[in-house]
C-alpha positions in Angstrom: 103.0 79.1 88.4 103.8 76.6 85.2 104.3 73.1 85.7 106.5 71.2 83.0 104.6 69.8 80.2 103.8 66.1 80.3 102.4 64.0 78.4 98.8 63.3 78.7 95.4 61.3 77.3 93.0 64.8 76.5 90.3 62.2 76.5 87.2 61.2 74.1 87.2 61.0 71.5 91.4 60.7 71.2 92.2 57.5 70.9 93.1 56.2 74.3 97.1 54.9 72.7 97.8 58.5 71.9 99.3 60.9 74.6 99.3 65.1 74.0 101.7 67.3 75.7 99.7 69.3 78.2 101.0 72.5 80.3 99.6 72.2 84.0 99.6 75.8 85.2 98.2 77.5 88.6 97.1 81.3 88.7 96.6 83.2 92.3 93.1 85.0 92.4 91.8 87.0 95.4 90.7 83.5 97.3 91.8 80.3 95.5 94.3 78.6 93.1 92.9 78.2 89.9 93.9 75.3 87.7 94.5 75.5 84.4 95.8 73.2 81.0 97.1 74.4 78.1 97.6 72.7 74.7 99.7 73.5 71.9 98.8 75.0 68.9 96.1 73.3 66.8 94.2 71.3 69.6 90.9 72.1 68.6 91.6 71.1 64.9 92.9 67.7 66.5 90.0 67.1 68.7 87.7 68.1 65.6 89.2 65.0 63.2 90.6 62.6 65.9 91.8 60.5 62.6 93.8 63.0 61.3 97.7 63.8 61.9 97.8 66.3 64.6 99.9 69.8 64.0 101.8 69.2 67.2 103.8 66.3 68.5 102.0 63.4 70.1 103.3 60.0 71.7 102.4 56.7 72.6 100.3 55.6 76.1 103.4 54.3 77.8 104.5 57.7 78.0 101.7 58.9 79.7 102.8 61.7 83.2 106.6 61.8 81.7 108.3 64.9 81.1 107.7 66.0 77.1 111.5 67.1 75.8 112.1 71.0 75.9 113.0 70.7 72.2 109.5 69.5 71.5 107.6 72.5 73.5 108.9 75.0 71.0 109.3 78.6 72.3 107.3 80.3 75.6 105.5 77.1 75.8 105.7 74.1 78.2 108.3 75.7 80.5 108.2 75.4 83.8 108.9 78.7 86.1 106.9 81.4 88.3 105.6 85.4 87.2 105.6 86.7 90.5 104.7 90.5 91.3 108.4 92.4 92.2 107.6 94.3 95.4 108.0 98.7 95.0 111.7 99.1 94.9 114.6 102.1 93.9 115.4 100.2 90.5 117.5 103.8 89.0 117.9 107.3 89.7 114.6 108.6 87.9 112.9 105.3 88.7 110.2 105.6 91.3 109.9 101.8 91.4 107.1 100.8 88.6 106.4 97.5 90.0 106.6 94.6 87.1 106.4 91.1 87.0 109.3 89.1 86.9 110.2 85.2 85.4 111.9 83.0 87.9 113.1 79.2 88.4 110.6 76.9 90.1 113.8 75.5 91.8 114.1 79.0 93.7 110.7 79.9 94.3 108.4 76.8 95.2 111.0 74.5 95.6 113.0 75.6 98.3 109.6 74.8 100.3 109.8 70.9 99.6 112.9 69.9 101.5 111.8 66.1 100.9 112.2 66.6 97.3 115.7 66.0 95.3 117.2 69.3 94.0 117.6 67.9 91.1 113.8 67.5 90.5 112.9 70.7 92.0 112.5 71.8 89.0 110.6 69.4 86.8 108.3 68.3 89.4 104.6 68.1 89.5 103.9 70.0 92.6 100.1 69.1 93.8 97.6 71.9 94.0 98.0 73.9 97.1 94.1 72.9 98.0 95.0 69.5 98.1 96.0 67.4 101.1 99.0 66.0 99.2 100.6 69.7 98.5 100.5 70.4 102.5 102.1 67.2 103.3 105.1 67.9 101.3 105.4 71.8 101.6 107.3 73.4 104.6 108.4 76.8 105.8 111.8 77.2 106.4 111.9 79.0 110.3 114.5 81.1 109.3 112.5 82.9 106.4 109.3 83.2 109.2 111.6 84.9 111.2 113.2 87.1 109.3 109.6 87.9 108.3 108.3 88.6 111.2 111.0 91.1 112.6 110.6 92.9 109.4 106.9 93.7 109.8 107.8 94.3 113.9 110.5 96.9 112.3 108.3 98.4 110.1 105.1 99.0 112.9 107.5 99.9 114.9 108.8 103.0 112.0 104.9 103.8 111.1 104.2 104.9 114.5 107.0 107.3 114.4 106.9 109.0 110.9 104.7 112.2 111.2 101.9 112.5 109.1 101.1 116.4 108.4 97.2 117.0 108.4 97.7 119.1 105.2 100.1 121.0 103.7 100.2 124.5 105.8 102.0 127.6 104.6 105.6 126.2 106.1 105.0 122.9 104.2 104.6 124.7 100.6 107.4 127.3 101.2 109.8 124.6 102.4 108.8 122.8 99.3 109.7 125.9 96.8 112.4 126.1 99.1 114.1 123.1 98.2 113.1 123.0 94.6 115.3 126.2 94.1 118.0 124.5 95.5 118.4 122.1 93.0 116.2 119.4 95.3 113.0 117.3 94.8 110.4 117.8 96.9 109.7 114.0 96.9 112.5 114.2 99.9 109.8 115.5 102.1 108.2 112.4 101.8 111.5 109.9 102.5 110.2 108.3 105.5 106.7 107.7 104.1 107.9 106.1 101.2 110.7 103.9 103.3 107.1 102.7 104.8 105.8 102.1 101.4 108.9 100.4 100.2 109.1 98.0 103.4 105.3 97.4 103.5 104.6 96.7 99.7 105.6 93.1 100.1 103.9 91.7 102.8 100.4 93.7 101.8 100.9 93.3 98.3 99.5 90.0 98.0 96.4 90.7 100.1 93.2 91.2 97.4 89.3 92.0 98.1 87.0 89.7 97.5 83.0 89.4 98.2 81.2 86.2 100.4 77.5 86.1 100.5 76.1 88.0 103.7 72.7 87.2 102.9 69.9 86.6 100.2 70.9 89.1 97.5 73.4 90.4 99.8 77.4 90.3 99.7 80.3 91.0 102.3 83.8 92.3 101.2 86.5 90.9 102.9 90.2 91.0 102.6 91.5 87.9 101.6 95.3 87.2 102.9 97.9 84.8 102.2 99.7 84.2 105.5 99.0 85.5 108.6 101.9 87.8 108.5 100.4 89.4 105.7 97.1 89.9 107.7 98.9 91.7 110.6 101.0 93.8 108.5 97.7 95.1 107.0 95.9 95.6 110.2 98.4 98.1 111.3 98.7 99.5 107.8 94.4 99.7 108.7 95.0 100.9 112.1 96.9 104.0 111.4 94.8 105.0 109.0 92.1 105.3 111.1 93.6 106.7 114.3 93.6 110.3 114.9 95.7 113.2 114.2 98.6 114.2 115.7 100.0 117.4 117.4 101.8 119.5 115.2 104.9 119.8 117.9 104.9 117.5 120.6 103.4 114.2 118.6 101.1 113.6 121.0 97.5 112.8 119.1 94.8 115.5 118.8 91.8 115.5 121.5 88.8 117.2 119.8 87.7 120.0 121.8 91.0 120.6 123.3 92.8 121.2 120.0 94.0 124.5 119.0 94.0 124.2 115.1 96.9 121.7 114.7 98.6 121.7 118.0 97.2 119.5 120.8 96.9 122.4 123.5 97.2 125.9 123.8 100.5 125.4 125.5 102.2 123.4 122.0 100.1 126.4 120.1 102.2 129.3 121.4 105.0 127.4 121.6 105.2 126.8 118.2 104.6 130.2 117.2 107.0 131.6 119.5 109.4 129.4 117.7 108.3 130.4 114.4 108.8 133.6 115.3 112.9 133.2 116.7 113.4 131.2 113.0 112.1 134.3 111.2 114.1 136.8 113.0 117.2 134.4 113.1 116.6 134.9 109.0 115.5 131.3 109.2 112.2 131.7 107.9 112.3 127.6 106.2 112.7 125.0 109.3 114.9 122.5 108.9 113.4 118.9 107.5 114.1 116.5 110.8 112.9 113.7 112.3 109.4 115.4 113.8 109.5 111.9 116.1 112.1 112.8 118.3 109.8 115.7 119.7 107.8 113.4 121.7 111.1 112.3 123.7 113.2 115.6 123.8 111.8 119.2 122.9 114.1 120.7 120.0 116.5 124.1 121.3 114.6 126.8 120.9 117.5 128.9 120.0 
Protein backbone atom coordinates (compact mmCIF):
# COMPACT_ATOMS: atom_id res chain seq x y z
CA UNK A 1 0.00 0.00 0.00
CA UNK A 2 1.53 3.72 -1.13
CA UNK A 3 0.65 6.67 0.82
CA UNK A 4 0.80 10.07 -1.13
CA UNK A 5 4.07 11.79 -0.98
CA UNK A 6 4.34 14.68 1.50
CA UNK A 7 6.55 16.78 2.30
CA UNK A 8 8.97 16.05 5.07
CA UNK A 9 12.34 17.16 7.23
CA UNK A 10 14.78 13.79 6.35
CA UNK A 11 16.67 15.10 9.35
CA UNK A 12 20.50 15.93 10.22
CA UNK A 13 22.22 17.13 8.80
CA UNK A 14 19.32 18.93 6.26
CA UNK A 15 18.87 22.02 7.29
CA UNK A 16 15.81 21.97 9.45
CA UNK A 17 13.91 25.04 6.85
CA UNK A 18 14.14 22.59 4.00
CA UNK A 19 11.34 19.89 3.48
CA UNK A 20 11.94 16.65 0.91
CA UNK A 21 9.09 14.83 -0.70
CA UNK A 22 8.92 11.42 0.98
CA UNK A 23 6.75 8.27 -0.18
CA UNK A 24 5.20 6.62 3.03
CA UNK A 25 4.60 3.04 1.88
CA UNK A 26 3.36 -0.26 3.84
CA UNK A 27 4.27 -3.92 2.61
CA UNK A 28 2.26 -7.19 4.10
CA UNK A 29 4.83 -9.90 5.24
CA UNK A 30 3.78 -13.30 6.77
CA UNK A 31 3.19 -11.44 10.47
CA UNK A 32 3.50 -7.60 10.38
CA UNK A 33 3.19 -4.37 8.25
CA UNK A 34 6.37 -3.18 7.51
CA UNK A 35 6.97 0.51 7.02
CA UNK A 36 8.83 1.89 4.54
CA UNK A 37 10.07 5.66 2.98
CA UNK A 38 11.15 6.30 -0.19
CA UNK A 39 13.02 9.30 -1.60
CA UNK A 40 13.40 10.46 -5.03
CA UNK A 41 16.20 10.23 -7.10
CA UNK A 42 19.48 11.56 -5.84
CA UNK A 43 18.88 11.50 -1.99
CA UNK A 44 22.06 10.09 -1.03
CA UNK A 45 23.99 12.78 -3.21
CA UNK A 46 21.83 15.40 -1.23
CA UNK A 47 22.40 14.08 2.15
CA UNK A 48 26.26 13.72 1.19
CA UNK A 49 26.64 17.84 0.48
CA UNK A 50 23.68 19.20 2.48
CA UNK A 51 24.92 22.77 0.94
CA UNK A 52 24.45 21.86 -2.38
CA UNK A 53 21.19 22.24 -4.73
CA UNK A 54 19.47 18.99 -4.53
CA UNK A 55 18.45 16.99 -7.94
CA UNK A 56 14.90 16.78 -6.92
CA UNK A 57 12.40 19.36 -5.80
CA UNK A 58 12.50 20.54 -2.19
CA UNK A 59 10.31 23.19 -0.15
CA UNK A 60 10.22 25.35 2.69
CA UNK A 61 9.24 24.10 6.58
CA UNK A 62 5.78 25.54 6.46
CA UNK A 63 5.04 22.99 4.10
CA UNK A 64 5.91 20.36 6.21
CA UNK A 65 2.94 16.86 6.20
CA UNK A 66 1.11 18.66 2.96
CA UNK A 67 0.47 16.84 -0.04
CA UNK A 68 3.68 17.30 -2.70
CA UNK A 69 1.88 18.24 -6.31
CA UNK A 70 1.50 15.04 -8.74
CA UNK A 71 3.41 17.19 -11.29
CA UNK A 72 6.35 17.33 -9.05
CA UNK A 73 6.57 13.32 -8.23
CA UNK A 74 7.43 12.63 -11.83
CA UNK A 75 6.34 9.17 -13.24
CA UNK A 76 5.71 5.73 -10.86
CA UNK A 77 6.69 7.71 -8.05
CA UNK A 78 4.77 9.39 -5.07
CA UNK A 79 1.40 7.99 -6.14
CA UNK A 80 -0.76 6.74 -3.90
CA UNK A 81 -2.68 3.25 -4.66
CA UNK A 82 -2.66 -0.64 -3.61
CA UNK A 83 -0.71 -4.00 -5.59
CA UNK A 84 -2.96 -6.47 -4.30
CA UNK A 85 -2.61 -10.32 -5.25
CA UNK A 86 -5.86 -11.04 -7.96
CA UNK A 87 -7.37 -14.29 -6.47
CA UNK A 88 -7.19 -17.65 -9.32
CA UNK A 89 -9.77 -16.73 -11.76
CA UNK A 90 -11.10 -17.97 -15.72
CA UNK A 91 -9.44 -14.61 -17.27
CA UNK A 92 -9.75 -16.38 -21.33
CA UNK A 93 -10.35 -19.53 -22.99
CA UNK A 94 -6.70 -20.98 -22.80
CA UNK A 95 -6.17 -19.05 -19.55
CA UNK A 96 -5.93 -21.24 -16.52
CA UNK A 97 -5.91 -18.20 -14.26
CA UNK A 98 -2.05 -17.19 -13.72
CA UNK A 99 -2.60 -15.11 -10.73
CA UNK A 100 -0.94 -11.44 -11.07
CA UNK A 101 -0.89 -8.50 -9.17
CA UNK A 102 -3.04 -5.74 -9.92
CA UNK A 103 -2.87 -1.55 -9.28
CA UNK A 104 -5.94 -0.20 -7.65
CA UNK A 105 -7.33 3.28 -6.05
CA UNK A 106 -6.77 3.71 -2.30
CA UNK A 107 -10.35 5.21 -2.43
CA UNK A 108 -11.68 1.56 -3.33
CA UNK A 109 -9.59 -0.57 -1.43
CA UNK A 110 -8.61 0.94 2.11
CA UNK A 111 -10.89 3.60 2.04
CA UNK A 112 -14.14 2.22 1.88
CA UNK A 113 -13.11 0.89 5.56
CA UNK A 114 -12.87 4.61 7.06
CA UNK A 115 -16.51 5.67 6.84
CA UNK A 116 -15.50 8.79 9.15
CA UNK A 117 -13.33 10.01 6.48
CA UNK A 118 -14.54 12.44 3.55
CA UNK A 119 -14.59 10.70 0.16
CA UNK A 120 -12.94 13.25 -1.15
CA UNK A 121 -9.83 12.58 0.93
CA UNK A 122 -10.08 8.93 0.74
CA UNK A 123 -7.64 9.14 -1.41
CA UNK A 124 -4.85 11.39 -0.38
CA UNK A 125 -5.05 10.53 3.15
CA UNK A 126 -2.39 9.41 5.61
CA UNK A 127 -3.91 6.25 6.83
CA UNK A 128 -1.97 5.36 10.26
CA UNK A 129 -0.18 2.03 10.42
CA UNK A 130 -2.43 -0.79 11.03
CA UNK A 131 -0.21 -1.61 14.41
CA UNK A 132 -1.14 1.51 15.69
CA UNK A 133 -4.07 2.36 18.03
CA UNK A 134 -4.98 5.34 15.90
CA UNK A 135 -5.53 3.05 12.49
CA UNK A 136 -8.09 0.74 14.62
CA UNK A 137 -10.01 3.64 15.85
CA UNK A 138 -10.80 4.90 12.53
CA UNK A 139 -11.02 1.56 10.42
CA UNK A 140 -14.43 -0.40 10.26
CA UNK A 141 -15.84 -3.48 8.58
CA UNK A 142 -18.69 -2.89 6.69
CA UNK A 143 -21.36 -6.04 8.02
CA UNK A 144 -22.45 -6.56 4.74
CA UNK A 145 -18.97 -7.50 3.24
CA UNK A 146 -18.51 -9.97 6.66
CA UNK A 147 -21.51 -11.52 5.61
CA UNK A 148 -21.22 -12.07 2.31
CA UNK A 149 -17.94 -13.51 3.50
CA UNK A 150 -18.91 -15.69 5.61
CA UNK A 151 -21.68 -17.54 3.58
CA UNK A 152 -19.12 -17.85 0.90
CA UNK A 153 -16.71 -19.96 2.91
CA UNK A 154 -20.15 -21.83 4.54
CA UNK A 155 -20.83 -22.51 0.61
CA UNK A 156 -17.71 -23.58 -0.22
CA UNK A 157 -17.21 -26.36 3.07
CA UNK A 158 -20.29 -27.09 2.34
CA UNK A 159 -19.15 -28.11 -1.74
CA UNK A 160 -15.68 -29.69 -0.43
CA UNK A 161 -17.38 -32.27 1.42
CA UNK A 162 -19.25 -33.36 -1.53
CA UNK A 163 -16.72 -33.41 -4.44
CA UNK A 164 -15.20 -36.93 -4.66
CA UNK A 165 -11.65 -37.26 -4.45
CA UNK A 166 -10.44 -40.53 -6.38
CA UNK A 167 -7.49 -42.33 -4.41
CA UNK A 168 -5.61 -42.62 -7.74
CA UNK A 169 -6.32 -42.82 -11.08
CA UNK A 170 -7.63 -46.60 -11.71
CA UNK A 171 -7.97 -48.15 -15.17
CA UNK A 172 -11.69 -46.34 -15.70
CA UNK A 173 -10.14 -43.05 -14.76
CA UNK A 174 -7.23 -43.24 -17.61
CA UNK A 175 -9.55 -44.72 -20.28
CA UNK A 176 -12.31 -42.08 -19.59
CA UNK A 177 -9.59 -39.68 -19.90
CA UNK A 178 -8.32 -40.91 -23.57
CA UNK A 179 -11.94 -41.15 -23.91
CA UNK A 180 -12.62 -37.64 -23.89
CA UNK A 181 -9.47 -36.39 -25.42
CA UNK A 182 -10.60 -38.20 -28.75
CA UNK A 183 -13.59 -36.45 -28.55
CA UNK A 184 -12.28 -33.30 -29.07
CA UNK A 185 -12.43 -32.65 -24.93
CA UNK A 186 -9.80 -31.71 -22.21
CA UNK A 187 -9.32 -33.88 -19.68
CA UNK A 188 -8.98 -30.89 -17.25
CA UNK A 189 -13.02 -31.35 -17.20
CA UNK A 190 -12.56 -34.28 -14.97
CA UNK A 191 -11.31 -32.07 -12.50
CA UNK A 192 -14.27 -29.13 -12.80
CA UNK A 193 -15.45 -29.47 -9.31
CA UNK A 194 -12.01 -29.53 -7.76
CA UNK A 195 -10.98 -26.52 -9.39
CA UNK A 196 -14.58 -24.64 -8.66
CA UNK A 197 -12.99 -25.41 -5.00
CA UNK A 198 -9.74 -23.94 -5.97
CA UNK A 199 -11.29 -21.03 -7.60
CA UNK A 200 -13.71 -20.15 -4.54
CA UNK A 201 -11.08 -21.02 -1.87
CA UNK A 202 -8.00 -19.10 -3.39
CA UNK A 203 -9.21 -15.87 -1.86
CA UNK A 204 -9.83 -16.32 1.51
CA UNK A 205 -6.50 -18.72 1.95
CA UNK A 206 -4.48 -16.76 -0.24
CA UNK A 207 -3.44 -14.34 2.17
CA UNK A 208 -2.58 -16.84 4.97
CA UNK A 209 1.64 -17.21 4.91
CA UNK A 210 4.05 -19.43 7.23
CA UNK A 211 6.04 -18.02 9.51
CA UNK A 212 8.53 -19.36 12.46
CA UNK A 213 8.20 -18.16 16.54
CA UNK A 214 10.85 -19.38 18.84
CA UNK A 215 9.73 -22.72 20.60
CA UNK A 216 12.72 -22.89 22.61
CA UNK A 217 16.61 -22.17 22.95
CA UNK A 218 17.83 -22.79 19.43
CA UNK A 219 14.47 -24.08 18.68
CA UNK A 220 11.58 -22.65 16.27
CA UNK A 221 7.74 -23.40 15.73
CA UNK A 222 5.99 -22.77 12.25
CA UNK A 223 2.76 -21.46 12.38
CA UNK A 224 0.28 -20.15 9.97
CA UNK A 225 -0.10 -16.76 10.26
CA UNK A 226 -3.79 -15.38 9.10
CA UNK A 227 -5.31 -12.17 8.42
CA UNK A 228 -8.94 -12.51 9.64
CA UNK A 229 -10.49 -15.04 11.25
CA UNK A 230 -12.37 -16.05 8.24
CA UNK A 231 -9.36 -16.73 6.60
CA UNK A 232 -8.30 -19.08 9.55
CA UNK A 233 -11.47 -21.27 9.25
CA UNK A 234 -11.51 -21.41 5.58
CA UNK A 235 -7.96 -22.96 5.96
CA UNK A 236 -8.87 -25.34 8.77
CA UNK A 237 -11.30 -27.08 6.59
CA UNK A 238 -9.02 -26.73 3.59
CA UNK A 239 -6.54 -28.71 6.58
CA UNK A 240 -9.16 -30.97 7.62
CA UNK A 241 -9.91 -32.67 4.41
CA UNK A 242 -6.72 -33.20 3.67
CA UNK A 243 -6.24 -35.19 6.41
CA UNK A 244 -9.45 -37.25 6.70
CA UNK A 245 -9.67 -40.54 5.23
CA UNK A 246 -10.59 -41.97 2.01
CA UNK A 247 -13.66 -42.50 0.67
CA UNK A 248 -15.66 -45.48 -0.84
CA UNK A 249 -15.42 -45.69 -4.40
CA UNK A 250 -19.50 -46.10 -4.81
CA UNK A 251 -21.42 -45.27 -1.94
CA UNK A 252 -19.18 -42.08 -0.44
CA UNK A 253 -19.10 -43.35 2.63
CA UNK A 254 -15.29 -43.09 4.10
CA UNK A 255 -12.95 -46.14 4.16
CA UNK A 256 -12.63 -48.29 7.51
CA UNK A 257 -9.14 -49.98 7.38
CA UNK A 258 -9.58 -53.53 7.71
CA UNK A 259 -12.96 -53.60 6.37
CA UNK A 260 -12.02 -52.17 2.97
CA UNK A 261 -12.06 -54.11 -0.08
CA UNK A 262 -9.42 -52.20 -2.26
CA UNK A 263 -11.38 -49.04 -2.92
CA UNK A 264 -14.86 -49.78 -1.92
CA UNK A 265 -15.88 -49.58 1.71
CA UNK A 266 -17.34 -53.26 2.02
CA UNK A 267 -17.60 -56.24 0.23
CA UNK A 268 -21.19 -55.43 -0.52
CA UNK A 269 -20.18 -51.72 -2.56
CA UNK A 270 -17.17 -54.17 -4.06
CA UNK A 271 -19.47 -56.55 -6.00
CA UNK A 272 -21.77 -54.00 -6.55
CA UNK A 273 -19.57 -52.05 -8.39
CA UNK A 274 -18.36 -54.70 -10.47
CA UNK A 275 -21.55 -56.09 -11.27
CA UNK A 276 -22.16 -52.67 -12.61
CA UNK A 277 -19.15 -52.52 -14.47
CA UNK A 278 -19.98 -55.44 -15.94
CA UNK A 279 -23.88 -54.30 -17.31
CA UNK A 280 -21.81 -50.92 -18.75
CA UNK A 281 -19.56 -53.25 -20.72
CA UNK A 282 -22.08 -55.44 -22.21
CA UNK A 283 -24.54 -52.41 -22.63
CA UNK A 284 -21.31 -51.39 -25.07
CA UNK A 285 -20.78 -48.77 -22.43
CA UNK A 286 -17.47 -49.63 -21.41
CA UNK A 287 -16.59 -45.38 -20.39
CA UNK A 288 -19.05 -44.37 -17.36
CA UNK A 289 -20.56 -41.28 -17.60
CA UNK A 290 -18.65 -38.22 -15.61
CA UNK A 291 -21.52 -37.31 -12.81
CA UNK A 292 -21.77 -35.94 -9.70
CA UNK A 293 -20.24 -39.13 -7.60
CA UNK A 294 -21.97 -37.12 -4.44
CA UNK A 295 -25.40 -37.95 -5.12
CA UNK A 296 -24.50 -41.74 -4.45
CA UNK A 297 -24.52 -41.27 -0.78
CA UNK A 298 -28.39 -40.06 -0.99
CA UNK A 299 -29.82 -42.19 -3.90
CA UNK A 300 -27.97 -45.38 -5.51
CA UNK A 301 -27.65 -44.66 -9.44
CA UNK A 302 -30.08 -47.27 -11.88
CA UNK A 303 -28.24 -50.09 -12.44
CA UNK A 304 -29.72 -50.51 -15.82
Amino acid sequence: MSLAARWEHPGPPISKNQVWPVWRRLVRSSDRWVPLSDYPDGFRDALADPKGKPAFPVASAELAGRLVPPELCGVGWGQPGVVIRVPLANRAEDDLGIEVPERQSLSATWGRYFPTIPVSERETFAYPHPGEVAFWRLYAEPVDDFLATARRVRDTVRALDEVWFPERPDDETVLESRFLEGQGLNRLHMLSGPMKLALAFDPLTSPIEPALLPAAKDCYQQVWVSPSLLCSVALMALLDRVGSSARCKRCGKEIVPGRAIGRYCSRKCYEAGKKAELRRSKAGRPFPVIADRTKRQRSPPSES
